[in-house]
C-alpha positions in Angstrom: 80.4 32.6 -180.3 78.0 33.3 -183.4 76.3 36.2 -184.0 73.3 36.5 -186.5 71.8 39.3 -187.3 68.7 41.1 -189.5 69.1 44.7 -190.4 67.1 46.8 -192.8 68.8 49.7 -192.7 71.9 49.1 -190.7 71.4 50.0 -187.3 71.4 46.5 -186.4 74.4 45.7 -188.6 76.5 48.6 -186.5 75.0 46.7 -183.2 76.1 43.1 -184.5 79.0 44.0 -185.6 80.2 46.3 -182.6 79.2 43.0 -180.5 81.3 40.7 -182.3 84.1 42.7 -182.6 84.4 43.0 -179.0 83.6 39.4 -178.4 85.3 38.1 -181.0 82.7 36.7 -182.3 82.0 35.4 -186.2 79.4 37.5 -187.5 76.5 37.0 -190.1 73.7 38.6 -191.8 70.2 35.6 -192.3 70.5 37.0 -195.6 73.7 35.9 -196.0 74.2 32.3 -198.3 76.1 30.4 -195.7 75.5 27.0 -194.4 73.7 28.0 -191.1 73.0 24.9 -190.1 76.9 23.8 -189.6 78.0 27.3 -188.6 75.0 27.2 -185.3 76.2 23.7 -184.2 79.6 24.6 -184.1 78.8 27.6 -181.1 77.6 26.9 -178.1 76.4 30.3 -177.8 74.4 32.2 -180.1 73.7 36.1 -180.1 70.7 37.0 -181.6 70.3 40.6 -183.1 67.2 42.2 -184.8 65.2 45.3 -184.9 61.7 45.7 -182.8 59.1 45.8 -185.1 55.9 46.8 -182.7 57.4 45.2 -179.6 57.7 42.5 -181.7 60.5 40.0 -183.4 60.3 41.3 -187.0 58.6 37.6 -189.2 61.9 37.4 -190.9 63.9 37.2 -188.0 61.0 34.5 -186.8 61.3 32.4 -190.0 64.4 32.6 -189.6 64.7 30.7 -185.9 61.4 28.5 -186.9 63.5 26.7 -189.6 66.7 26.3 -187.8 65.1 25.6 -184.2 66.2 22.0 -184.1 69.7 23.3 -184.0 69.1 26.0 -181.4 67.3 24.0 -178.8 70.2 23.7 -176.0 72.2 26.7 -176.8 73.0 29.3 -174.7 71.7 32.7 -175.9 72.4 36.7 -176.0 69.7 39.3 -177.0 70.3 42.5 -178.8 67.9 44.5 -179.9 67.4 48.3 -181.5 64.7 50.0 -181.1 63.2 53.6 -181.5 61.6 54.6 -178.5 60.6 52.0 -175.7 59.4 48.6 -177.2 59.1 47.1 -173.3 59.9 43.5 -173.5 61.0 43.3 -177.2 63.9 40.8 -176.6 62.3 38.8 -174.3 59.7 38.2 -176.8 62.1 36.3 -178.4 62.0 33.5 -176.4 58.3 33.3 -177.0 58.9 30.9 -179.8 60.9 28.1 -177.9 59.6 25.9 -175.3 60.3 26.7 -171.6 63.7 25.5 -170.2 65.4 24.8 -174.2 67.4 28.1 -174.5 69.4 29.6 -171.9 69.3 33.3 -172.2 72.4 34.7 -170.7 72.0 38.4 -171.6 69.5 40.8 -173.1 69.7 44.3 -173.7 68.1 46.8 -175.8 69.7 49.8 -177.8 68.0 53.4 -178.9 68.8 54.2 -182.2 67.7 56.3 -185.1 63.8 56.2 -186.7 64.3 54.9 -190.1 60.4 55.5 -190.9 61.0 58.1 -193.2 57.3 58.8 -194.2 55.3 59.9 -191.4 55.2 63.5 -190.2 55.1 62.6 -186.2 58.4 60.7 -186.8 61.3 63.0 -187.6 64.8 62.6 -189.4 67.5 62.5 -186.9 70.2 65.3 -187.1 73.7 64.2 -188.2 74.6 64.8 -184.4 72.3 62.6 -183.1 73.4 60.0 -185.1 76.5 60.3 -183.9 75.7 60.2 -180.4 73.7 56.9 -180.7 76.4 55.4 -182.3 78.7 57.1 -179.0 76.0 55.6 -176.3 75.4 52.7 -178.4 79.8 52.1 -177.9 79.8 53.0 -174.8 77.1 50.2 -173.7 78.3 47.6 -175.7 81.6 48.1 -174.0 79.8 47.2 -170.5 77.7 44.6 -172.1 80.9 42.5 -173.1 82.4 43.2 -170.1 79.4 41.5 -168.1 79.0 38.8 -170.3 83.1 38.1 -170.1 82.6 38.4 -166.4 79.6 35.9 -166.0 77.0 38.8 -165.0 73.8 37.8 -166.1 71.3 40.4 -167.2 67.7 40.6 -168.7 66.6 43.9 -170.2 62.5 43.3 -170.7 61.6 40.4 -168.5 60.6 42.3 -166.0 56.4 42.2 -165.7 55.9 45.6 -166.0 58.3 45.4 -169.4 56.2 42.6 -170.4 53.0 44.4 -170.0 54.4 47.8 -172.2 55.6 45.1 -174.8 51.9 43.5 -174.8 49.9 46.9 -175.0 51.8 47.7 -178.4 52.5 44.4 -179.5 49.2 43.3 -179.6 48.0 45.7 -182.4 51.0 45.1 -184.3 51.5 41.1 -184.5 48.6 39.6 -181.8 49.9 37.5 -179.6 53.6 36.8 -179.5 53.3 33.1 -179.1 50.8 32.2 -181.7 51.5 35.3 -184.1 50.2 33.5 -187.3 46.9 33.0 -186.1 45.8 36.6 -185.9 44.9 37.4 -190.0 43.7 41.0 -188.9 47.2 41.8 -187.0 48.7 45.5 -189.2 51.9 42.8 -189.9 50.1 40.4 -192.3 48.4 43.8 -193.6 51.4 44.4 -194.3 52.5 41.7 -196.5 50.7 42.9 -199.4 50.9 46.6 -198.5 53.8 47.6 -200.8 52.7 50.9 -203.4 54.8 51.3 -206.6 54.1 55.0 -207.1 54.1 56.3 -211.1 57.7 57.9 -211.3 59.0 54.6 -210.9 61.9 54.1 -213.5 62.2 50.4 -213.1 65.6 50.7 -212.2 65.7 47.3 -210.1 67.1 47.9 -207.1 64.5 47.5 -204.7 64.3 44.0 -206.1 67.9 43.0 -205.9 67.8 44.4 -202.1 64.4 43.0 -200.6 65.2 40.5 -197.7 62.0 38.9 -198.5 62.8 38.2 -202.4 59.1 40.3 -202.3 59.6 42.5 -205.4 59.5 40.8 -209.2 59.9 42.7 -212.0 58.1 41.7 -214.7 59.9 41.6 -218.4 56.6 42.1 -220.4 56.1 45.4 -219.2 59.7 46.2 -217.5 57.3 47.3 -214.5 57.7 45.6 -210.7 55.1 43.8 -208.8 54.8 42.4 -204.7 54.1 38.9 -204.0 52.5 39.7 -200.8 55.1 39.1 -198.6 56.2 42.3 -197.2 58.3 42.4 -193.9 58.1 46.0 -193.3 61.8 46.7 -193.2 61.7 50.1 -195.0 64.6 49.1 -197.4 63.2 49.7 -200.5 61.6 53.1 -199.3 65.0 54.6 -197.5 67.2 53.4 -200.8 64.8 54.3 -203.8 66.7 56.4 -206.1 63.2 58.4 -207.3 61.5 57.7 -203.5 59.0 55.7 -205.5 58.2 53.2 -203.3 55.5 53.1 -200.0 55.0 50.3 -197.8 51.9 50.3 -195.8 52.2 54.0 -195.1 51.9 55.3 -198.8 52.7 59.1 -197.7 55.6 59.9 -200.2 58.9 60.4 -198.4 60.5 64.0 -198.5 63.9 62.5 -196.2 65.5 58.7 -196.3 67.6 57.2 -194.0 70.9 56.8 -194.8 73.0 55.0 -191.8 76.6 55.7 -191.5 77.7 51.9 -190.7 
């Protein structure tokens, strides 16, 4: 068994790797400079972890499958998914992007974790204890969910209809529609792709360039000052890691908290 994962902030990365620990599974990051292609044909089954992103597979995550889909057509598959709230159907969204009948998903589950949105006032910084109790729930779920899937049990958080319709209601603002999401220009996700505000204080320090999944951030040697190249994910990396809290993306409140994940 594979897993790949896509974390921003490592709430995913605690999921993934809790998963494969239990399964025994070998465990990698997209990010990570690995042969993917060899490592996917040598599983059979593939477990798939991401954060929602407005009910939504996050476009990295989707770039991701869209270049290796040759390999993935056949495979048996396992959903995991964080979330914040209630993102209704957000792994089965996933399957969206593969043709009827050329995945077999044999679990799908979703997990509440922290808000790592660190700069708007209706979202609040979780307390040190609730951290720890996600991470407890978050255990004592995965435990169950290994047990099922070592057992045979098949289960589908999110494909239910009612799931399906939650999922659409938010997703549709966010990303448009889930099977065609590059068609809709106006969607807030290509907004955000060129949403990213480098605020004055910035001390050209670097690191939000060396830890951008997207390879979005350049910093320019003329004027030792860093630019976007519009292609902004929305991950909140740079934001929650910022040593000066310089950085915006898309919401360009300054924030006064950043998330710091104890992985």
């Amino acid at each position: 068994m594979l897993t790949l994962y896509f974390s921003a902030t490592g709430n995913t990365e605690y999921i993934a790797k809790l998963f494969s620990s239990n399964m025994n599974a070998t465990c990698l990051s997209i990010e990570t400079d690995v042969d993917f292609v060899s490592e996917i044909n040598l599983h059979d089954t593939i477990a798939f972890c991401y954060p929602i992103y407005g009910s939504r597979v996050p476009r990295i995550m989707r770039e991701f499958v869209e270049k290796h889909m040759g390999n993935l057509l056949g495979k048996k598959l396992i959903i995991l998914v964080t979330q914040m709230m209630f993102s209704g159907d957000g792994a089965r969204v996933f399957t969206d992007m593969f043709v009827q009948d050329t995945i077999q998903v044999i679990y799908a589950e979703h997990f509440n974790m922290p808000n790592n949105i660190c700069n708007t006032p209706m979202l609040k910084h979780a307390s040190k204890r609730k951290m720890e109790k996600c991470k407890y729930q978050a255990a004592k779920k995965m435990a169950r969910i290994c047990q099922d899937i070592k057992q045979g049990i098949i289960r589908k958080r999110g494909f239910s209809k009612f799931s399906m319709w939650i999922g659409n209601v938010q997703g549709k603002t966010w990303q448009g529609d889930s099977k065609q999401p590059h068609l809709n220009t106006n969607s807030m996700e290509q907004k955000a792709k060129s949403a990213v505000k480098i605020h004055d204080d910035c001390n050209s320090c670097g690191l939000c360039v060396k830890i951008c999944p997207m390879k979005n951030l350049l910093m320019q040697e003329q004027n030792n000052t860093i630019h976007q190249l519009n292609n902004c994910t929305l991950c909140y990396r740079c934001v929650n890691c910022c040593p000066h809290k310089a950085i915006t993306v898309l919401f360009h409140r300054r924030p006064k908290w950043q998330y710091k994940w104890l992985i």
